[in-house]
C-alpha positions in Angstrom: 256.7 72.6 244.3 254.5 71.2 241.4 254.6 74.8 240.2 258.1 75.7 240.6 258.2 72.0 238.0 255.9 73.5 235.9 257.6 77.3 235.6 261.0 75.1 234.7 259.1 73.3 232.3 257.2 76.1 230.8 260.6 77.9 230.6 262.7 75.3 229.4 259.7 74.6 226.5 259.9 78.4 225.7 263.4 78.6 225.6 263.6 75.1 223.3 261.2 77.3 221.4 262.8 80.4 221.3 266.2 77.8 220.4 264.7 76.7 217.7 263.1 79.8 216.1 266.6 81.5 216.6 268.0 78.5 214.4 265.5 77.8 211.8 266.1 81.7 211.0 269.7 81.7 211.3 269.3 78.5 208.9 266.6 79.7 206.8 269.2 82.9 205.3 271.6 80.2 205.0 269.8 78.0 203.1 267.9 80.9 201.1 271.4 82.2 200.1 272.4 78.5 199.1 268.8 78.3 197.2 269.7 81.3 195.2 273.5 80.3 194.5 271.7 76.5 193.5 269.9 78.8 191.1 272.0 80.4 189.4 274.3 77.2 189.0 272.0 75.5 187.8 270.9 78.7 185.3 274.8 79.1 184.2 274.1 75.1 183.5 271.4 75.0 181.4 272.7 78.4 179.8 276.0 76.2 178.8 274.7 73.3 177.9 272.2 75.0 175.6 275.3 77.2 174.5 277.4 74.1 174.1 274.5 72.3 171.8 274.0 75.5 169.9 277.9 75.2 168.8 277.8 71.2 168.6 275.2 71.8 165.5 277.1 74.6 164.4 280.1 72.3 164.0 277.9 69.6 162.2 276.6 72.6 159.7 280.8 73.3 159.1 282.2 69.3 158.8 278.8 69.5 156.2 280.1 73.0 154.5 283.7 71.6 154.8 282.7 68.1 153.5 280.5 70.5 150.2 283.6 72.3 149.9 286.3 69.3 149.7 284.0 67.5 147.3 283.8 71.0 145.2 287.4 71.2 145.4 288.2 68.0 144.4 285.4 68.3 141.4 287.5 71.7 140.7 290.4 69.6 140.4 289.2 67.4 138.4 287.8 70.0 136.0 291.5 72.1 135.8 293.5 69.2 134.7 290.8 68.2 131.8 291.1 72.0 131.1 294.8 71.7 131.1 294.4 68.4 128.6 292.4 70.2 126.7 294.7 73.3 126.4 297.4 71.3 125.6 295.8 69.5 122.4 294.9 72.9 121.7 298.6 74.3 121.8 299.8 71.1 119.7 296.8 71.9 117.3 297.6 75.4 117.1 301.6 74.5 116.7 300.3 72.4 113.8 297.9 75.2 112.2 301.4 77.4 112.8 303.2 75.0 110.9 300.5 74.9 108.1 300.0 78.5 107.9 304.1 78.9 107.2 303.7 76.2 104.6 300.7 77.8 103.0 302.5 81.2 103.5 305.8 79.8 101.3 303.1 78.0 98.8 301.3 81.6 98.3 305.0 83.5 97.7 306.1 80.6 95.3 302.4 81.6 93.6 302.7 84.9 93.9 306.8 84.8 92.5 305.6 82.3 89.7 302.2 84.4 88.6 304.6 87.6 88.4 306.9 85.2 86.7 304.0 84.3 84.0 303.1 88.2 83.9 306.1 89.1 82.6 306.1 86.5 80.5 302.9 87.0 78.9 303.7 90.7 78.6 306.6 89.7 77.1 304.7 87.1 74.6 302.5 90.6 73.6 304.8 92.1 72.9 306.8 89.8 70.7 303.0 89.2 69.4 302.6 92.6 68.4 305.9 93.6 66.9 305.4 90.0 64.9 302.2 91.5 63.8 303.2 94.6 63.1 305.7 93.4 61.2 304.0 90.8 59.3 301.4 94.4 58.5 304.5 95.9 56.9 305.7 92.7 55.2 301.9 92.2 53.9 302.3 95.5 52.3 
């Protein structure tokens, strides 16, 4: 009988075995497929975050670019309306030169109308001159 206990035992420790072996390899697939799915979840994590810092100091390089650009813009603003003073002094001066340039314009015809004026005159005056002359010639005589 003490053998008969021990061939139940032996067998029952065997079979525990076997049990167990079965399991932990049943188990061990299991858990190697969860290993490798932990993996890659882990890898798609990393792979993101780095992805989503990579764009988080791309955004501080735009607000930077953007905050350049507003500040240009506003400079540029700045710059078109003292253009656009400028410009207009400059239309009011040249309205004024216009004006000027009309005036001197009617100045320079009055010359010019008064000098041929004179030049006829004068040519005139010769001529009266030289008949006076010639005559005073033929009176002398």
């Amino acid at each position: 009988m003490g053998n008969a206990i021990m061939e139940i035992t032996i067998m029952l420790a065997v079979s525990s075995a076997l049990g167990f072996a079965i399991a932990w390899f049943i188990q061990k697939s299991k858990l190697d497929k969860l290993q490798v799915i932990y993996n890659q979840q882990i890898s798609d994590y990393n792979d993101l975050n780095q992805e989503h810092n990579d764009l988080k100091d791309k955004m501080t390089v735009l607000e930077s670019d953007l905050a350049k650009l507003k500040t240009d813009l506003k400079n540029t603003e700045t710059s078109l309306a003292n253009a656009n003073g400028e410009i207009e002094k400059h239309t009011v001066t040249i309205a004024e030169l216009q004006a000027q340039t009309k005036n001197l314009q009617a100045s320079l015809e009055e010359a010019n109308t008064n000098h041929e004026k004179t030049k006829t005159e004068l040519e005139t005056t010769k001529t009266e001159l030289e008949t006076t002359k010639s005559q005073l010639n033929n009176s002398q005589e």
